[in-house]
C-alpha atoms as a printed R data frame, in Angstrom:
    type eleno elety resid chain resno       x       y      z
1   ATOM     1    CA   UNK     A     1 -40.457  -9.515 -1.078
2   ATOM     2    CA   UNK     A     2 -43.266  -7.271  0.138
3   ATOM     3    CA   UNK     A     3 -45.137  -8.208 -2.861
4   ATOM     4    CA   UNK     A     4 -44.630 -12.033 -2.129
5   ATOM     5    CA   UNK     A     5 -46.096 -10.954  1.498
6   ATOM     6    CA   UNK     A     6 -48.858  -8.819  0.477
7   ATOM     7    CA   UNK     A     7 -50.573 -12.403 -1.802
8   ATOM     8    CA   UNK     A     8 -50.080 -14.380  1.197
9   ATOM     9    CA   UNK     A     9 -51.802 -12.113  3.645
10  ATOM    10    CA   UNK     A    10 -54.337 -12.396  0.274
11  ATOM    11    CA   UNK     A    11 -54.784 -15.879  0.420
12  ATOM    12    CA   UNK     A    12 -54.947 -16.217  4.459
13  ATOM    13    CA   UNK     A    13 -57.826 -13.613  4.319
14  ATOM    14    CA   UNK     A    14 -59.507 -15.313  1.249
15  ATOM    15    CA   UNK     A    15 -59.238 -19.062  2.560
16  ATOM    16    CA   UNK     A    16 -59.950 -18.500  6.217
17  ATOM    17    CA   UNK     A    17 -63.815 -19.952  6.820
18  ATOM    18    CA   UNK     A    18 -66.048 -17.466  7.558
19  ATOM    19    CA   UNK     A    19 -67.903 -17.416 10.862
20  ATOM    20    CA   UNK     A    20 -70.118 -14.448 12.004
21  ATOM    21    CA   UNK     A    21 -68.532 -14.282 15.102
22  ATOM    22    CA   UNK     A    22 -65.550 -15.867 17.402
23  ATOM    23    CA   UNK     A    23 -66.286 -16.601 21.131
24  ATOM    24    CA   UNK     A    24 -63.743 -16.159 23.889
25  ATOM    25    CA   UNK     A    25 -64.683 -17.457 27.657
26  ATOM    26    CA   UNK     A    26 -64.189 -14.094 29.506
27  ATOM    27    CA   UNK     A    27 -63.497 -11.637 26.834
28  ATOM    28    CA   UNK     A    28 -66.732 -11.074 24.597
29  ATOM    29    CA   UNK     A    29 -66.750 -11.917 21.024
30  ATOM    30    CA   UNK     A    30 -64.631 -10.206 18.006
31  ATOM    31    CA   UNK     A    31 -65.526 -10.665 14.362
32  ATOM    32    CA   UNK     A    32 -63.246 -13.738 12.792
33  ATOM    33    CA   UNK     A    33 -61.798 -11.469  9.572
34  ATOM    34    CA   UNK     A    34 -60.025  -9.504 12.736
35  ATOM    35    CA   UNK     A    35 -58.742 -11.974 14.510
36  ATOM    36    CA   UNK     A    36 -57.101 -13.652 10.937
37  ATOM    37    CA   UNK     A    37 -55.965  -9.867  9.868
38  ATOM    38    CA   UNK     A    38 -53.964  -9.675 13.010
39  ATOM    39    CA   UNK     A    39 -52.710 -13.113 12.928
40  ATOM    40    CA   UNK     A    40 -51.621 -12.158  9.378
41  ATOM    41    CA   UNK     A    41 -50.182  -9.301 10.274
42  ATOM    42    CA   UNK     A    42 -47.829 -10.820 13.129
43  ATOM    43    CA   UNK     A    43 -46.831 -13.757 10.157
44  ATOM    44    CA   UNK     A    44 -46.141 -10.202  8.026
45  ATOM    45    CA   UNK     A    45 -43.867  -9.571 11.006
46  ATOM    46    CA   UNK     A    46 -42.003 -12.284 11.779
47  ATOM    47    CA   UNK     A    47 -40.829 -13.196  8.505
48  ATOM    48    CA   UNK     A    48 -39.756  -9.811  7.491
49  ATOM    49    CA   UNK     A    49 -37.307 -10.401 11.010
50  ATOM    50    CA   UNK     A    50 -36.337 -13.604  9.463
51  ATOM    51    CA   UNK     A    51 -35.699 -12.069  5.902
52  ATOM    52    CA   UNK     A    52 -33.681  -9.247  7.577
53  ATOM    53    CA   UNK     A    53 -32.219 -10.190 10.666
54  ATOM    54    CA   UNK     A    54 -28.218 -11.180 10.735
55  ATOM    55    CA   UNK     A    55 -26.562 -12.657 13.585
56  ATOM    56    CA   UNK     A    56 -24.120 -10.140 15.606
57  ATOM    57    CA   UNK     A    57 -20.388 -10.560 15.798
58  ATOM    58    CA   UNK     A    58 -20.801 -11.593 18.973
59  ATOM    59    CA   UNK     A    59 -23.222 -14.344 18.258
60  ATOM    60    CA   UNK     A    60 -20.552 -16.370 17.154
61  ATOM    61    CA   UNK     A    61 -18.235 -15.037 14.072
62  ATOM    62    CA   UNK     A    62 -14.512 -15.561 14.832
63  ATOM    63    CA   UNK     A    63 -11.781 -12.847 15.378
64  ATOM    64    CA   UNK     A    64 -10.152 -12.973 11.778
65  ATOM    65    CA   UNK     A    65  -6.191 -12.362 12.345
66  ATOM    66    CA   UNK     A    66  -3.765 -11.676  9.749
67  ATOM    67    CA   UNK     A    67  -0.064 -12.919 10.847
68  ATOM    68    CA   UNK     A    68   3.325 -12.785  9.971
69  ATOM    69    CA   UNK     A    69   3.865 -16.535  8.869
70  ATOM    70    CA   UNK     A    70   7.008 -16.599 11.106
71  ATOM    71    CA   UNK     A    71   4.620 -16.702 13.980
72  ATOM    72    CA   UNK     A    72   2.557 -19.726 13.092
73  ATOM    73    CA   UNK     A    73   4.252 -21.725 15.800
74  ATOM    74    CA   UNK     A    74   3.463 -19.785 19.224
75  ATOM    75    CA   UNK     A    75   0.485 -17.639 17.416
76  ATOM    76    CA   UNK     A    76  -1.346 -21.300 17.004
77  ATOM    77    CA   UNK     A    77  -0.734 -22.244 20.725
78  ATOM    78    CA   UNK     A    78  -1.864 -18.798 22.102
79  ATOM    79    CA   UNK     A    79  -5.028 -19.063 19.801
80  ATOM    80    CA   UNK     A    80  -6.327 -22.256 21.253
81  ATOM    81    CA   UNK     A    81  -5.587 -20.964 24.778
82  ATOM    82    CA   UNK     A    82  -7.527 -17.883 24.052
83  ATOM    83    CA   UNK     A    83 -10.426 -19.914 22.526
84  ATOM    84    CA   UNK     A    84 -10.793 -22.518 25.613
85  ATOM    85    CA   UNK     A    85 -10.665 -19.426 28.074
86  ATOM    86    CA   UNK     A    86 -13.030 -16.955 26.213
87  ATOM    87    CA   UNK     A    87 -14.635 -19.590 24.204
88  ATOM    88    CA   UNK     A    88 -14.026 -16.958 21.175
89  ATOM    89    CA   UNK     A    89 -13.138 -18.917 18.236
90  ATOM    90    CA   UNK     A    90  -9.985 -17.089 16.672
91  ATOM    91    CA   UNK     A    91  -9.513 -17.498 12.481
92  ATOM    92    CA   UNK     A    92  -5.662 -16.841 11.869
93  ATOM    93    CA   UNK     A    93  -4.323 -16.500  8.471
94  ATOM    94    CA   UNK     A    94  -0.639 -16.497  7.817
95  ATOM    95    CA   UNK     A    95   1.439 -14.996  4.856
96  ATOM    96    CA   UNK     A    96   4.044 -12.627  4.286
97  ATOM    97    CA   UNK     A    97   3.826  -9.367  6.096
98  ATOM    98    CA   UNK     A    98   3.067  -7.115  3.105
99  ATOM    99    CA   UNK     A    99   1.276  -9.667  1.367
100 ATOM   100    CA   UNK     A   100  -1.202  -9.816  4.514
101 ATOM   101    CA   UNK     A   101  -1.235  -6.341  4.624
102 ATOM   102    CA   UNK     A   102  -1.972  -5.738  0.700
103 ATOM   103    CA   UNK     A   103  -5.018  -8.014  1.385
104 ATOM   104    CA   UNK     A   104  -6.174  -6.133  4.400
105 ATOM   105    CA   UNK     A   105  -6.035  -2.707  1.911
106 ATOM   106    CA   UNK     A   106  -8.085  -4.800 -0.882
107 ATOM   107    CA   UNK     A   107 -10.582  -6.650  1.311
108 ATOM   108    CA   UNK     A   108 -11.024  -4.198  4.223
109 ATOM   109    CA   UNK     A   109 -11.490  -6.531  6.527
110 ATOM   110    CA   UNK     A   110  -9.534  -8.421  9.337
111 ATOM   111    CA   UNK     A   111  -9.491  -7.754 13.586
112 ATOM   112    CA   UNK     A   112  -6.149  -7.572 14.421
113 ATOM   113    CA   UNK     A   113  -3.167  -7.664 12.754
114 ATOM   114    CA   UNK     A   114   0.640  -9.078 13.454
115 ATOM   115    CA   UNK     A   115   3.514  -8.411 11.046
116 ATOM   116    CA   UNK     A   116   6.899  -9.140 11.335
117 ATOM   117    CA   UNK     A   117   8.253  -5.833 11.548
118 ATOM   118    CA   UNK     A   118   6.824  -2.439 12.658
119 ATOM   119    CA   UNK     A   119   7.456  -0.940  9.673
120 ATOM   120    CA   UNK     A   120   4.427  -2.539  7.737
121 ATOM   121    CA   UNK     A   121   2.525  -1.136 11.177
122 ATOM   122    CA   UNK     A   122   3.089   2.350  9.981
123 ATOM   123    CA   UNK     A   123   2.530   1.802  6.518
124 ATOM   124    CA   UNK     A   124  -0.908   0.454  7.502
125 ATOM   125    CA   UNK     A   125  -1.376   3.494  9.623
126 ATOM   126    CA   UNK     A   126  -0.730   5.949  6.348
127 ATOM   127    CA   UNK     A   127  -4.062   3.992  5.340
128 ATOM   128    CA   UNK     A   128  -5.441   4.648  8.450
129 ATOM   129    CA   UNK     A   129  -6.252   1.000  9.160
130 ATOM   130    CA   UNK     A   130  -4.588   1.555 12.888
131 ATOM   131    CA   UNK     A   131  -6.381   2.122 15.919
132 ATOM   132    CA   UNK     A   132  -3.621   1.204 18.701
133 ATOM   133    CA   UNK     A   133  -0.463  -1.643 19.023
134 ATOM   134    CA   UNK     A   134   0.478  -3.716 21.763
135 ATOM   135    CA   UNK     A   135   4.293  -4.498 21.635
136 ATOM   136    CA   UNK     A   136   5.011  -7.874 21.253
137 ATOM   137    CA   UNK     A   137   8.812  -9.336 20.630
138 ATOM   138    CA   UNK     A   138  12.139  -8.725 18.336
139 ATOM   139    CA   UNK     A   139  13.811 -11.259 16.290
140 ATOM   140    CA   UNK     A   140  17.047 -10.424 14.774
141 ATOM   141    CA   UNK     A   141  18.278 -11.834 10.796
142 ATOM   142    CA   UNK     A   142  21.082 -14.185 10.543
143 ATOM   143    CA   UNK     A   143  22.544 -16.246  7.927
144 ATOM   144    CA   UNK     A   144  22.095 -19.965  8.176
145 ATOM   145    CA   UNK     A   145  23.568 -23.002  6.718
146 ATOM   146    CA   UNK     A   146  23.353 -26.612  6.803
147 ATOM   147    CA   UNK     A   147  24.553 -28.482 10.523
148 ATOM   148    CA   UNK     A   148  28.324 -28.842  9.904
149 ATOM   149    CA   UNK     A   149  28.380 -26.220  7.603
150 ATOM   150    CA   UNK     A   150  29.814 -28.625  4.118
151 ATOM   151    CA   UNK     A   151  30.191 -25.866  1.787
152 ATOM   152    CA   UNK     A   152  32.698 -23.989  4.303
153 ATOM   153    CA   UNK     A   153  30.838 -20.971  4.531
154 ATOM   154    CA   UNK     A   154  31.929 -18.272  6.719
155 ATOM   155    CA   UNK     A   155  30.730 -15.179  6.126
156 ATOM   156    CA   UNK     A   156  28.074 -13.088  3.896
157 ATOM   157    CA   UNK     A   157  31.188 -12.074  1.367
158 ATOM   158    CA   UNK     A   158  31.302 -16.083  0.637
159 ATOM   159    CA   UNK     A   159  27.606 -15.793 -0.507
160 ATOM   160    CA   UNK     A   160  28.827 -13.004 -3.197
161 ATOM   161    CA   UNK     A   161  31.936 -14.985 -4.520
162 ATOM   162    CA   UNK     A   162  31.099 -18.295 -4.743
163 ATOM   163    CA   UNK     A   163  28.610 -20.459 -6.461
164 ATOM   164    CA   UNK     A   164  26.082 -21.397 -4.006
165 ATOM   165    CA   UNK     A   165  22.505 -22.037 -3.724
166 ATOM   166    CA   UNK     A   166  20.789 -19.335 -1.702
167 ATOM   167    CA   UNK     A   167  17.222 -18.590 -0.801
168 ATOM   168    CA   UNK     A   168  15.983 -15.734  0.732
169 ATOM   169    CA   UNK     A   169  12.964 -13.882  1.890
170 ATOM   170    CA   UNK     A   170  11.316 -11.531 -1.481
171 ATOM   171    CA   UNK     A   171  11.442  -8.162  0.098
172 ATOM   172    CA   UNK     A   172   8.408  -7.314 -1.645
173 ATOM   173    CA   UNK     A   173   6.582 -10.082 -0.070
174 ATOM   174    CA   UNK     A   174   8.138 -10.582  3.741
175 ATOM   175    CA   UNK     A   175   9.586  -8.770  6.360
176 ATOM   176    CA   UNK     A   176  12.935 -10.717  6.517
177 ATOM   177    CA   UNK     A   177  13.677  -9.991  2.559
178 ATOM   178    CA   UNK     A   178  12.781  -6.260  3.390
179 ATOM   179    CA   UNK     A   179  14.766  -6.004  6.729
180 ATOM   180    CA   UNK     A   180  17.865  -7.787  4.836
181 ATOM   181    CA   UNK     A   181  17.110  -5.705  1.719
182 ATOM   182    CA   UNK     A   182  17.283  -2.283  3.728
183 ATOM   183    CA   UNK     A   183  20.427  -3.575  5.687
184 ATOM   184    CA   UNK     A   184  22.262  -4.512  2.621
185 ATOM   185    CA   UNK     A   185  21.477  -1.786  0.650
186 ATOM   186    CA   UNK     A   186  23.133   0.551  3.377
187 ATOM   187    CA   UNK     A   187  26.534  -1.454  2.916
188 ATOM   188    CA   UNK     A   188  26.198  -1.557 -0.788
189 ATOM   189    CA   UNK     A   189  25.780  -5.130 -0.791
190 ATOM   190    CA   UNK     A   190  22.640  -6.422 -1.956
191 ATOM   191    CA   UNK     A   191  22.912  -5.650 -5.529
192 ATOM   192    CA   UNK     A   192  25.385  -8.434 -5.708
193 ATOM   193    CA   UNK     A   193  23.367 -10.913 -3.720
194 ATOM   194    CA   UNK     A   194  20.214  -9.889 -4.877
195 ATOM   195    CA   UNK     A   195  22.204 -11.536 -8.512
196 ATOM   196    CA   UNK     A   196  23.458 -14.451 -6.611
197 ATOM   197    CA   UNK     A   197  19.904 -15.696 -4.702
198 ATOM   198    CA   UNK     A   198  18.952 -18.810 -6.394
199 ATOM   199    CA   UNK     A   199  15.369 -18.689 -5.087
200 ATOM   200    CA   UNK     A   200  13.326 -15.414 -3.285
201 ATOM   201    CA   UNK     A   201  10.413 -17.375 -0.833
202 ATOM   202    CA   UNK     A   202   7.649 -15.322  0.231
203 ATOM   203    CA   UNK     A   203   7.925 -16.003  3.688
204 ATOM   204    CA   UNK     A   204  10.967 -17.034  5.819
205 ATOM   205    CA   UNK     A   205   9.536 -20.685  6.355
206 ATOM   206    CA   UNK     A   206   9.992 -21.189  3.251
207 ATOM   207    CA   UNK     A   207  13.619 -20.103  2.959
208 ATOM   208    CA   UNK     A   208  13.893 -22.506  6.425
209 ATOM   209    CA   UNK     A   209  12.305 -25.359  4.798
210 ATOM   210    CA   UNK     A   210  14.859 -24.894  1.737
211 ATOM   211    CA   UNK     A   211  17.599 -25.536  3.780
212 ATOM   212    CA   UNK     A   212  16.085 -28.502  6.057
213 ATOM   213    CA   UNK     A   213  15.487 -30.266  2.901
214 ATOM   214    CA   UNK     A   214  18.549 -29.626  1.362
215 ATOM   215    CA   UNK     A   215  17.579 -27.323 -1.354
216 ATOM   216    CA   UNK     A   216  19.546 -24.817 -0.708
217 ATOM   217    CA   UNK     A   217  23.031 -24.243  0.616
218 ATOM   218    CA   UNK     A   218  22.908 -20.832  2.599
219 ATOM   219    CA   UNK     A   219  19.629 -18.714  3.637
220 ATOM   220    CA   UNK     A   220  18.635 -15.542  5.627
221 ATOM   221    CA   UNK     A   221  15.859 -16.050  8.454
222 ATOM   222    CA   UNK     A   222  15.183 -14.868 11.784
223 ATOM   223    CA   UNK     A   223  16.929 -16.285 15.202
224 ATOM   224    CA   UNK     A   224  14.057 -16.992 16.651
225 ATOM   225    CA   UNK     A   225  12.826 -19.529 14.314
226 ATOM   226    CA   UNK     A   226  16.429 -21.784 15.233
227 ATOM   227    CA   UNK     A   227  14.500 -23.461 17.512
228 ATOM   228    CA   UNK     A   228  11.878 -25.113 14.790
229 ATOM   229    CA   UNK     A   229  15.182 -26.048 12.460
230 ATOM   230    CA   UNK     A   230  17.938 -27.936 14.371
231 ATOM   231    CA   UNK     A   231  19.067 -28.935 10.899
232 ATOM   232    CA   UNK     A   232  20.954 -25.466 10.681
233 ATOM   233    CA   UNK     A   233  23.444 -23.427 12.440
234 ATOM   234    CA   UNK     A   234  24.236 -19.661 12.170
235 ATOM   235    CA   UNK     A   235  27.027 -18.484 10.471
236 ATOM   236    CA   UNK     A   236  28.297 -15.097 12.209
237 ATOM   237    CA   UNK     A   237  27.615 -12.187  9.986
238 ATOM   238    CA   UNK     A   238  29.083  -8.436 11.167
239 ATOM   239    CA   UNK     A   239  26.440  -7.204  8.516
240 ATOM   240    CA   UNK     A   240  23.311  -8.165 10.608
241 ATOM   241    CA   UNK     A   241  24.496  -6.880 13.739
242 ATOM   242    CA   UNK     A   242  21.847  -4.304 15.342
243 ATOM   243    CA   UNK     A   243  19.154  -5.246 12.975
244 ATOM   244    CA   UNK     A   244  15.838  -5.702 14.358
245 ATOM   245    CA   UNK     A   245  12.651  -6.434 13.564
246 ATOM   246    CA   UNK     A   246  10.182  -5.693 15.974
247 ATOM   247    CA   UNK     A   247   6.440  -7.224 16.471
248 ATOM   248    CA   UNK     A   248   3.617  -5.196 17.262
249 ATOM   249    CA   UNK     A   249   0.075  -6.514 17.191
250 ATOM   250    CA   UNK     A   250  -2.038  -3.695 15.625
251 ATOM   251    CA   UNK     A   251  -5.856  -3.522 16.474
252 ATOM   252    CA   UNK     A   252  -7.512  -2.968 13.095
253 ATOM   253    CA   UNK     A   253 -10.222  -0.415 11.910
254 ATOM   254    CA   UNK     A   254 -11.550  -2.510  9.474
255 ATOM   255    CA   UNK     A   255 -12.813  -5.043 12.169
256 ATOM   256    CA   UNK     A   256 -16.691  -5.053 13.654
257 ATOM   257    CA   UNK     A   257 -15.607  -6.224 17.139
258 ATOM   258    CA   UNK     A   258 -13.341  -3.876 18.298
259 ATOM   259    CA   UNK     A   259 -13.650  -4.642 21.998
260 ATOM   260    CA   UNK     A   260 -13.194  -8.330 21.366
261 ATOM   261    CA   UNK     A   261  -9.904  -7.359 18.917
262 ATOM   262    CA   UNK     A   262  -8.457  -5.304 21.705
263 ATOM   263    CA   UNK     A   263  -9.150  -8.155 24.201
264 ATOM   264    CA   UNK     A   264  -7.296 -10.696 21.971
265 ATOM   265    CA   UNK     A   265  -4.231  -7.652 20.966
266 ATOM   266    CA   UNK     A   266  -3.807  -7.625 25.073
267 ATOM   267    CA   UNK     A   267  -3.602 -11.308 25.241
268 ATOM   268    CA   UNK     A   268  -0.928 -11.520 22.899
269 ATOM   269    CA   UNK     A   269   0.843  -8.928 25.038
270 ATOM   270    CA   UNK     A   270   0.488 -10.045 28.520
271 ATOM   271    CA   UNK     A   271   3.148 -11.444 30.576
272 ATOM   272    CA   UNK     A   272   1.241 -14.190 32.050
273 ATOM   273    CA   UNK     A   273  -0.170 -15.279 28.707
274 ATOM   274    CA   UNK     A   274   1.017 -14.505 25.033
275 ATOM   275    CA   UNK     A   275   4.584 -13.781 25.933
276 ATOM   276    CA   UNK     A   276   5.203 -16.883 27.451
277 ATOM   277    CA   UNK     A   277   4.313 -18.992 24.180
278 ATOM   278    CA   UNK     A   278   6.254 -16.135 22.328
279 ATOM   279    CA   UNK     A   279   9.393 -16.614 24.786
280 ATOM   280    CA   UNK     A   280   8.916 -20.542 24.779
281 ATOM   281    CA   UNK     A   281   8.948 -20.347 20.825
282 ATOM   282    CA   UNK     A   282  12.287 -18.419 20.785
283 ATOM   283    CA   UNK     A   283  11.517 -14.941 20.721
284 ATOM   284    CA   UNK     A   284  12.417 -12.384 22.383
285 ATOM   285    CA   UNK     A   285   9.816 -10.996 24.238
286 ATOM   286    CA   UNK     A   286   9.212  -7.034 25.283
287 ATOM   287    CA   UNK     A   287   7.907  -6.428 28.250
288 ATOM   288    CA   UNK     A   288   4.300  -6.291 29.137
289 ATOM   289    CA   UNK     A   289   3.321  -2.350 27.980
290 ATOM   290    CA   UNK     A   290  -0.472  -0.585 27.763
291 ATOM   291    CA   UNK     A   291  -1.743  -1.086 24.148
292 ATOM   292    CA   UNK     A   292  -1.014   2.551 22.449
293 ATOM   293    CA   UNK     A   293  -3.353   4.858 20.493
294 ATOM   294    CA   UNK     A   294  -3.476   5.211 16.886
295 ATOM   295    CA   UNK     A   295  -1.741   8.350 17.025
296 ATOM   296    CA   UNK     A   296   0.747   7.486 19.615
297 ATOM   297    CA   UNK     A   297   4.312   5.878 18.632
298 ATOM   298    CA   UNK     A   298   4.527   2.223 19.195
């Protein structure tokens, strides 16, 4: 590059007419080689700005947000709010909570991040990729089946005993196959219908969308999406009672606009603003709490 600069500042001196002397109305003459060696010189300048200079993050780049997919619904509504009141655009990509955070770990990059469950939160703090959490809402797993329930299904030991189609949440991949994985395992059930799930979805849409269509005869997603499948009804299941999964938005380290990040994290968190989307959607919503430190418990 400099030696690309260095031949044109060449070529300026060597084609530039030569004139013994360059007239100015109130300032004396200056020899004409000067006045082209300083001209070149600011040229010199500018481009070297122009080779080197990036925009800011606040000159326009979005907030990048990584999301549980379960929260496409509200998280899209309180996005475009935020945008048309800040006017800062607001990129979110959705996926399955350890999926999202496996690419956050790989790419090192990403403002603000939203699982499903606060226990993905503290693995991303073991990585140190936590700098504080503002507490969002809790959903709760239940078993779903098809509006008038045809297959007769009333209770998890059904799913174990009969032949039935049943999708579920990977609990490698999402937060509602981990949640039911850690639950089951407790009662010593999920070996036997870990052997009788038809189908493991990496996110909990995906199990809903297996049952609106018809592809499935039972599933296992969270309350709070009901409201987005009126095709299904919850069967009541003793195992899931107590089982929570709570959200926490978690400001990132990897990010280059922390104060913008926290900004957003708040928004999401604030009574007057992301909790009503969150509570419209179907969730249940914490209340409205200071956004904790890194070190601090959520």
């Amino acid at each position: 590059m400099w030696a690309a600069m260095s031949i044109l500042l060449s070529l300026t001196l060597q084609t530039a007419p030569r004139r013994p002397k360059y007239e100015f109305a109130r300032c004396g003459t200056i020899d004409r080689s000067l006045a082209v060696l300083l001209s070149s010189v600011v040229l010199v300048v500018v481009l070297t700005a122009i080779l080197f200079w990036k925009p800011s993050q606040q000159a326009g780049e979005p907030l990048v947000v990584y999301a549980a997919a379960s929260l496409r619904q509200p998280l899209d509504a309180i996005a475009r709010s935020y945008e048309k009141e800040t006017g800062t655009q607001v990129q979110v990509q959705y996926g399955g909570s350890q999926t999202l955070l496996a690419n956050i770990k790989l790419s090192k990059t990403g403002d603000v991040y939203v699982p499903a469950d606060e226990s993905y939160i503290e693995l991303a703090r073991r990585d140190d990729l936590v700098e504080q959490t503002v507490p969002l809402a809790r959903m709760h797993p239940v078993l779903v089946v098809e509006k008038g329930n045809p297959h007769k299904i009333s209770s998890l030991d059904d799913l174990l005993t009969r032949e039935l189609k049943i999708s579920q949440g990977d609990p490698d991949a999402g937060a509602i196959g981990k949640v039911t994985h850690d639950v089951l395992t407790k009662l010593g059930k999920w070996e036997s219908l870990r052997a009788k799930t038809t189908v493991f979805k990496t996110t909990v849409n995906d199990v809903g969308n297996d049952l609106k269509v018809g592809a499935a005869d039972a599933g296992i997603i969270w309350d709070s999406l009901m409201p987005q499948y009126p095709t299904v009804e919850v069967v009541p299941t003793p195992e899931f009672e107590g089982a929570t999964a709570r959200i926490l938005a978690a400001v990132l380290s990897t990010g280059k606009q922390r104060p913008a990040a926290v900004k957003f994290a708040e928004y999401l968190g604030a009574a007057d603003k992301g909790l009503i989307a969150l509570k419209k959607a179907g969730f249940e919503v914490e209340s409205s709490e200071p956004a904790a430190s890194a070190g601090a418990n959520p």
